[in-house]
Backbone as a printed PyTorch tensor [residue, N CA C, xyz], in Angstrom:
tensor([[[ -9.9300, -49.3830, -18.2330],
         [ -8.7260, -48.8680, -17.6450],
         [ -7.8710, -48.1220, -18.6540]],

        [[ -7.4790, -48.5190, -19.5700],
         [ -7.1160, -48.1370, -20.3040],
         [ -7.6930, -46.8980, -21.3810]],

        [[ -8.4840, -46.7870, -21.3760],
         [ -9.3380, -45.3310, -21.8740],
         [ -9.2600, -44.2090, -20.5610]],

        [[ -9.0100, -44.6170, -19.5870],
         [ -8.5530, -43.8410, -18.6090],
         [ -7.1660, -42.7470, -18.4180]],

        [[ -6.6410, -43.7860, -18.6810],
         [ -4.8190, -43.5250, -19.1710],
         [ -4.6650, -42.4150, -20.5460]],

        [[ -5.7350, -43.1480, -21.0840],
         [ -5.6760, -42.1660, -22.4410],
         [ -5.8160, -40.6800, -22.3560]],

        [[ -6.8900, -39.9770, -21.5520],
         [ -7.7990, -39.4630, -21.1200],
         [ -7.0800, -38.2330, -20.2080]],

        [[ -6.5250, -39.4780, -19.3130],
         [ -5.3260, -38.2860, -18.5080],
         [ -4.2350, -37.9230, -18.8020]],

        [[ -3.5990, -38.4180, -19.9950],
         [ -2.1760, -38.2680, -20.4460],
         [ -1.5790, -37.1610, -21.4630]],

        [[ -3.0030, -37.3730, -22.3050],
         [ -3.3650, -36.3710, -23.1990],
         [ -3.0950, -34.9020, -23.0560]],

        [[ -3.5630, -34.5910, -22.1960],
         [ -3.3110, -33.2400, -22.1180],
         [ -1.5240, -32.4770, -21.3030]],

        [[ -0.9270, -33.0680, -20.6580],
         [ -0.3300, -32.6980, -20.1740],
         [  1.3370, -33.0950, -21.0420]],

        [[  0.9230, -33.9220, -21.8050],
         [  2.0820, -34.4710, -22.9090],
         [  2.1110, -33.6080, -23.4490]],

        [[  1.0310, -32.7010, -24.2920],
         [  1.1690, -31.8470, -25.2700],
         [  1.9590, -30.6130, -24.9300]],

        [[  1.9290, -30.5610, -23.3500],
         [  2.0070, -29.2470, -23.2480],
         [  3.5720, -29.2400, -22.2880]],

        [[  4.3760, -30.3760, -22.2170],
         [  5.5640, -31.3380, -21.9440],
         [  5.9130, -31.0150, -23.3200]],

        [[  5.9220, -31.0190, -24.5940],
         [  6.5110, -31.0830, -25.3810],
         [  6.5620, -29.9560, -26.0150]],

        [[  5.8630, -28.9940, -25.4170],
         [  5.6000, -27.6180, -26.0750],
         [  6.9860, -27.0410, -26.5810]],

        [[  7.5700, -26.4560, -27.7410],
         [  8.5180, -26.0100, -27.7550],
         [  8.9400, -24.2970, -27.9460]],

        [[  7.6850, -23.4920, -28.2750],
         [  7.4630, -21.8200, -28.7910],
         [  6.3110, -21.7150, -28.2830]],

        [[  6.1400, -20.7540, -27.6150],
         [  5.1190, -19.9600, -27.4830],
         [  4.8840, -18.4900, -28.5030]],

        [[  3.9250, -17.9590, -28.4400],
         [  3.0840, -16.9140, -29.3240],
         [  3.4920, -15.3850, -28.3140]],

        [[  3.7520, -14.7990, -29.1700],
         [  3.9170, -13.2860, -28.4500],
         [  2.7650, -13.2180, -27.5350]],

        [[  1.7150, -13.0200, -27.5320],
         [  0.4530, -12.8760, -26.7130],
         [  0.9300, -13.9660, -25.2590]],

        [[  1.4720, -14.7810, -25.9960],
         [  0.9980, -16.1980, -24.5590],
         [  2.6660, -15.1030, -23.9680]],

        [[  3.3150, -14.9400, -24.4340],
         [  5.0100, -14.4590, -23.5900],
         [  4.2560, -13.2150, -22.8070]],

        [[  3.4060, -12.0710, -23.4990],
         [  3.4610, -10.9140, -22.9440],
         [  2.2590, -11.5060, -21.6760]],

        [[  1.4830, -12.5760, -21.7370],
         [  0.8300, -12.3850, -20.3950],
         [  1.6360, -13.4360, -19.7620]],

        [[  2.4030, -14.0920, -20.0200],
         [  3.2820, -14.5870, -18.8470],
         [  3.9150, -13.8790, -18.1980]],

        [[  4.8640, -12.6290, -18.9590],
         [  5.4700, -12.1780, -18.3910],
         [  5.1180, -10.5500, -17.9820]],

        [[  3.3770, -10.4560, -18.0610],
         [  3.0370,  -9.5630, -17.7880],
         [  3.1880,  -8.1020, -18.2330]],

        [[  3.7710,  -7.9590, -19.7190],
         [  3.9940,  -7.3550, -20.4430],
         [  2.4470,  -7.0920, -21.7010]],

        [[  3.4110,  -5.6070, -22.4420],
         [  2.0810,  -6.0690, -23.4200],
         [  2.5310,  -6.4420, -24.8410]],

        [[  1.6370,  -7.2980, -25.1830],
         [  2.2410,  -6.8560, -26.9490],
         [  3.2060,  -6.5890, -27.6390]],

        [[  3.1430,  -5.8710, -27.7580],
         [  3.7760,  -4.6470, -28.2110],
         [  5.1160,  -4.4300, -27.9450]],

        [[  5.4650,  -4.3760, -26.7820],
         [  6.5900,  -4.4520, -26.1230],
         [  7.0130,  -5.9090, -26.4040]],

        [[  7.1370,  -7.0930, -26.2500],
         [  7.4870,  -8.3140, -26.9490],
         [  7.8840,  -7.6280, -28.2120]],

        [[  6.9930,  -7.5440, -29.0560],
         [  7.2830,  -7.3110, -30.1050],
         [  8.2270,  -6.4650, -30.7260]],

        [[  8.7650,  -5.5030, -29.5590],
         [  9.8580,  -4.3250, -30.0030],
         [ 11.3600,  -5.2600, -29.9860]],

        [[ 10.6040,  -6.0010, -28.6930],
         [ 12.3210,  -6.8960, -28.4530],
         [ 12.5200,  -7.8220, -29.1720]],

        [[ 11.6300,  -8.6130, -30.1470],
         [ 11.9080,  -9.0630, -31.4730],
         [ 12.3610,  -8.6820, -32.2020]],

        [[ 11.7960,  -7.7430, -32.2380],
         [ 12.4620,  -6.8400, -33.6700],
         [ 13.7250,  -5.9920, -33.3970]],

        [[ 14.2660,  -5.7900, -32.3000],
         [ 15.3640,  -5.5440, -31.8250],
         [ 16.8360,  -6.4820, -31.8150]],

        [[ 16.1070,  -7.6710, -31.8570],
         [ 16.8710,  -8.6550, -31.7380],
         [ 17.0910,  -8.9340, -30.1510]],

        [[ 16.2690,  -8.6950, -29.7400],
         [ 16.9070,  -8.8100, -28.0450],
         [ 16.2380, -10.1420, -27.2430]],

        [[ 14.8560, -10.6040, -27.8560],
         [ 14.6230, -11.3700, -28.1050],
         [ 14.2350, -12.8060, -29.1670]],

        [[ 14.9040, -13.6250, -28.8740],
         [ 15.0480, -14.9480, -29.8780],
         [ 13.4410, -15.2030, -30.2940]],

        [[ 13.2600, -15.1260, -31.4300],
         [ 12.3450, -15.4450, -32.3780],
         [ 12.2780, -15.7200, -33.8150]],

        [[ 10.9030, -16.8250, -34.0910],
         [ 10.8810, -17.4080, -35.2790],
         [  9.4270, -17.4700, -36.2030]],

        [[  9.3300, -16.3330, -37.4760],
         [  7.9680, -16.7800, -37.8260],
         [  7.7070, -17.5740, -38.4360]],

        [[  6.6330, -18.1910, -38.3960],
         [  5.8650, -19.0500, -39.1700],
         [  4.4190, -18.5900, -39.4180]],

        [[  4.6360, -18.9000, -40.8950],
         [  3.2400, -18.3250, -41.4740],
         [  3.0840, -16.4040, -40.7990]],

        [[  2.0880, -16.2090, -40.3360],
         [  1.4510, -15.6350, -40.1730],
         [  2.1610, -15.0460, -38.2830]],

        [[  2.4950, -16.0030, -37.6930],
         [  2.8120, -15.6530, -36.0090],
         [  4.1210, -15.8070, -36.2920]],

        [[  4.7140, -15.2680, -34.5250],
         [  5.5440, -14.6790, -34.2540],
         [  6.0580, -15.6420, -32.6690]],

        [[  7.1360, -16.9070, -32.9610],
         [  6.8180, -17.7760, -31.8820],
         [  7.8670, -17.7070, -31.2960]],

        [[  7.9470, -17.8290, -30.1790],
         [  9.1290, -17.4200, -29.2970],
         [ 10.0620, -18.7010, -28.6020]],

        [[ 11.0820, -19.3000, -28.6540],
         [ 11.0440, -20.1460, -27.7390],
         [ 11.3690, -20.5020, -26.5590]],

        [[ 10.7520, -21.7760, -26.2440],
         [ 11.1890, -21.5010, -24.7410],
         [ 12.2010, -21.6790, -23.6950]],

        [[ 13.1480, -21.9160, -24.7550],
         [ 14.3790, -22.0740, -23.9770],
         [ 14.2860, -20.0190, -24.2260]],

        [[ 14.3010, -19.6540, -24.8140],
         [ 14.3150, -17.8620, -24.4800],
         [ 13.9170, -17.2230, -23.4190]],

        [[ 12.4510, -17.5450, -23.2360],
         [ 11.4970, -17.4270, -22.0090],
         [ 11.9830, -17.7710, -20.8030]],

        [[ 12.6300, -18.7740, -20.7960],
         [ 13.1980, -19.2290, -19.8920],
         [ 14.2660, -18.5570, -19.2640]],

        [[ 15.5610, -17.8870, -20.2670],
         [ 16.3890, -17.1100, -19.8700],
         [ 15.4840, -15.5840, -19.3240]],

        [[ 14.4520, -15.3820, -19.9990],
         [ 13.6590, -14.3670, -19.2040],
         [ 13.4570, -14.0990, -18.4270]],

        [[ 13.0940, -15.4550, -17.2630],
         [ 12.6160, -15.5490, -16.3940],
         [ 13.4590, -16.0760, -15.1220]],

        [[ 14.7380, -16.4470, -15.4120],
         [ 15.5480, -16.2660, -15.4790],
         [ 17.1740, -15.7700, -15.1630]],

        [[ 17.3040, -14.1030, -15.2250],
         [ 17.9530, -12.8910, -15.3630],
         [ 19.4860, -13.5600, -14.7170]],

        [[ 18.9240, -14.0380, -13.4680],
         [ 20.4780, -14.4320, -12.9710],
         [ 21.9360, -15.1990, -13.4440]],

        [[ 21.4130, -16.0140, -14.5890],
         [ 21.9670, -16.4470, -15.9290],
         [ 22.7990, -15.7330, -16.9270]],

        [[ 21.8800, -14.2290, -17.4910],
         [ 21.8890, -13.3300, -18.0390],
         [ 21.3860, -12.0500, -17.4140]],

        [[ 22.3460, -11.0340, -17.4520],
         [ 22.4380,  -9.9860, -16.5690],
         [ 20.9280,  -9.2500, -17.0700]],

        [[ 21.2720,  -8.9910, -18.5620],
         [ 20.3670,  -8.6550, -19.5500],
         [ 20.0970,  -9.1700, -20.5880]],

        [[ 18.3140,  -9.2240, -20.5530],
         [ 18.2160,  -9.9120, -21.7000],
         [ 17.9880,  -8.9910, -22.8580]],

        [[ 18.1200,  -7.7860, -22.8060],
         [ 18.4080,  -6.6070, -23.8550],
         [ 19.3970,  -6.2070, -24.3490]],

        [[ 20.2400,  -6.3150, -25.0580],
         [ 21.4320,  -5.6200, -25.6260],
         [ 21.1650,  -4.6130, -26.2010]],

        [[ 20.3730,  -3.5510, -25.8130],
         [ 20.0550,  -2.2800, -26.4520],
         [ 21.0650,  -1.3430, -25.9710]],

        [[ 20.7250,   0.0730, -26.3300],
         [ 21.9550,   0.9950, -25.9850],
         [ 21.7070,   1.1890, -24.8550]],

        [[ 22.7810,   1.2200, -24.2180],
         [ 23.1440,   1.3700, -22.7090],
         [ 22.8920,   3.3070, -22.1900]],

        [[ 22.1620,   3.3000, -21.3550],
         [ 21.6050,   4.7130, -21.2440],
         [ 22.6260,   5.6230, -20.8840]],

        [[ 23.2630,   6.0520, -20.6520],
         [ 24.2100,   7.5290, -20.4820],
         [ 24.2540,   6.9750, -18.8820]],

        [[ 25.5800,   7.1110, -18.5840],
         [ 26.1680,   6.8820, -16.7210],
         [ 25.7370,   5.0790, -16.8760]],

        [[ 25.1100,   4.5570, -17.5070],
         [ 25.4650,   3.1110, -17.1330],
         [ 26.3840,   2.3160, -17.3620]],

        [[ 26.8420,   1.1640, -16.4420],
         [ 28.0090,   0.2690, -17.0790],
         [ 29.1620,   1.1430, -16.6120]],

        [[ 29.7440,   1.8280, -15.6310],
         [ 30.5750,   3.0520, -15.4520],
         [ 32.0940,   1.9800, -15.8020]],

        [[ 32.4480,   0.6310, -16.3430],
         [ 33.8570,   0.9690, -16.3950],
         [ 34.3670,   1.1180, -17.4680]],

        [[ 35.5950,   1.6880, -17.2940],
         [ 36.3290,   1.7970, -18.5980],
         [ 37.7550,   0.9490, -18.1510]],

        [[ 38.1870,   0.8650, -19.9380],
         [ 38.7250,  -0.5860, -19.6780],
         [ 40.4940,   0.0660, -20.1370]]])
């Protein structure tokens, strides 16, 4: 019985405690590519942290991603010409 418990618990704890995901795992969640993750890192528009070698995202971030209604935008980039029309 107990090797049972073991068996099934295992896997779903790990992934319960998950705290960053990997650019790759964000851009096919969110159906993006690469690349694009990666601009909004480096933009600062998205929250990220490396270690070693990767580029891990977390998921309280992802989360606001997914999300939007929280946060209008999750880009603070330059605002395109006619957007945002008020003045203050």
């Amino acid at each position: 019985m107990s090797a049972q418990r073991h068996s099934s618990s295992s896997r779903p704890a790990g992934e319960r405690r998950r705290i960053a995901y990997t650019v790759a795992e964000v851009a096919a969640m969110l159906g993006k590519h690469p690349n694009t993750i990666y601009e909004w890192v480096q933009r600062g528009a998205l929250p990220a942290e490396k270690l070693g070698g990767t580029i891990y995202v977390p998921k309280w971030a992802l989360a606001r991603l997914l999300s939007p209604a929280a946060h209008e935008q999750p880009a603070p980039a330059a605002a395109p010409a006619g957007a945002g029309g008020e003045l203050s």
